[in-house]
C-alpha positions in Angstrom: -12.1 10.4 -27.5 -11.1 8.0 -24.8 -10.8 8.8 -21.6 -9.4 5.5 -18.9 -10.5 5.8 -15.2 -8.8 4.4 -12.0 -5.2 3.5 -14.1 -3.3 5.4 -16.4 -1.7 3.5 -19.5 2.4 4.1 -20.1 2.4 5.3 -23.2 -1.1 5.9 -24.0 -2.0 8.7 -26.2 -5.4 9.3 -24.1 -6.6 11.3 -20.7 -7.1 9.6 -17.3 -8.7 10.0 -14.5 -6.3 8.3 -11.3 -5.9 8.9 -7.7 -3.2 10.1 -6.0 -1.9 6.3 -5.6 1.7 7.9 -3.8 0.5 10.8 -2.2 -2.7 8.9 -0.5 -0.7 6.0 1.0 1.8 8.5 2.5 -1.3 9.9 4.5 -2.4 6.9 5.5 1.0 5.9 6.6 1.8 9.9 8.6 -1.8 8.8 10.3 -0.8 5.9 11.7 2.8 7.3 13.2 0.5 10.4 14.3 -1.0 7.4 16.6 2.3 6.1 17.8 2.5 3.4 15.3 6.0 2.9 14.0 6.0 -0.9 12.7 3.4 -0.3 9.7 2.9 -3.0 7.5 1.8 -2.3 3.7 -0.5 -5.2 2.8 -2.1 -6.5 -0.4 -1.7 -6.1 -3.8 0.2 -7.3 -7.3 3.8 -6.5 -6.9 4.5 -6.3 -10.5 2.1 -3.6 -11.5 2.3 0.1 -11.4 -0.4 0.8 -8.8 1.7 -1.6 -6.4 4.8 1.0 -7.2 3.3 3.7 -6.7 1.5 2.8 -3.8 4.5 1.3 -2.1 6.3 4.2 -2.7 3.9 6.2 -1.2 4.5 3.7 1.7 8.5 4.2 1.8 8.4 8.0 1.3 6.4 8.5 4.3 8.7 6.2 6.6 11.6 7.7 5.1 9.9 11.2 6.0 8.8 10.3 9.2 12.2 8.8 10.3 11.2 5.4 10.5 13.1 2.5 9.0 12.2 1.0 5.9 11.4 -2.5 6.6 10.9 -5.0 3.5 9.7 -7.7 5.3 6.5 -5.4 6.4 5.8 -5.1 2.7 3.8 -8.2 2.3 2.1 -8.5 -1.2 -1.1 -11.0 -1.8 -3.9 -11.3 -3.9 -5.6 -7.4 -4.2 -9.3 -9.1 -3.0 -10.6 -9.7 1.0 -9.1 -13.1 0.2 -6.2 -11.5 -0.1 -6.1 -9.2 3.1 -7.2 -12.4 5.2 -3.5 -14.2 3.5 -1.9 -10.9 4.1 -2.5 -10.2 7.7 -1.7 -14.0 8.6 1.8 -13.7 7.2 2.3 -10.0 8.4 1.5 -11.6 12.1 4.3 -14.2 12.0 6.6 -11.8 11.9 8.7 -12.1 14.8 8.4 -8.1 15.6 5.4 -8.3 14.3 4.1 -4.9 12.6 1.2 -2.8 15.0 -0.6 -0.8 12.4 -0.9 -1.1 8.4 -2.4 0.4 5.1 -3.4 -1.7 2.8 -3.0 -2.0 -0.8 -6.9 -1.1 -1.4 -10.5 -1.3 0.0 -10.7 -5.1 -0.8 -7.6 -5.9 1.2 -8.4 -3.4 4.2 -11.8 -5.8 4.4 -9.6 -9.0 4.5 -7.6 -7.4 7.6 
């Protein structure tokens, strides 16, 4: 038996072990507005994997939820490493209404920021 941990495989025949990529950003994002945030960025990470989609959907479920607009430019992909975070936050701050909270695309990034 095989058994993947940290990403499940579409179309795998075998058991995995993931977090709750969606469900975990949406905290992170109800946290923030909890604080009075309302411009929150979602930083780091491969756009054209399956963690980025989940996790960014996590992201736009809890704007949507909390009545916020959905804002692509806050969604500002890069590199998922500190590298990566440091690039992210850089672009995120020339945004002319610039963004005052974020969650981040994982641990690496959130180090970058």
């Amino acid at each position: 038996p095989v058994v993947v941990v940290v990403r499940s495989l579409p179309g795998a025949r075998m058991s995995s072990i993931v977090s709750d990529n969606v469900g975990g950003v949406a905290m992170g994002v109800k946290h923030l507005v909890s604080l009075g945030h309302s411009r929150i960025a979602f930083l780091g990470g491969f756009p054209d994997t399956a963690v980025f989609a989940e996790r960014r959907s996590g992201y736009r479920k809890a704007m949507d939820e909390s009545g916020l607009k959905f804002d692509e430019e806050l969604v500002v992909p890069s590199i998922p490493s500190r590298a990566g975070g440091v690039e992210a936050i850089g672009r995120a701050m020339t945004i002319s209404d610039r963004p005052t909270g974020a969650v981040c695309f994982n641990d690496a990034v959130a180090f970058g920021v």
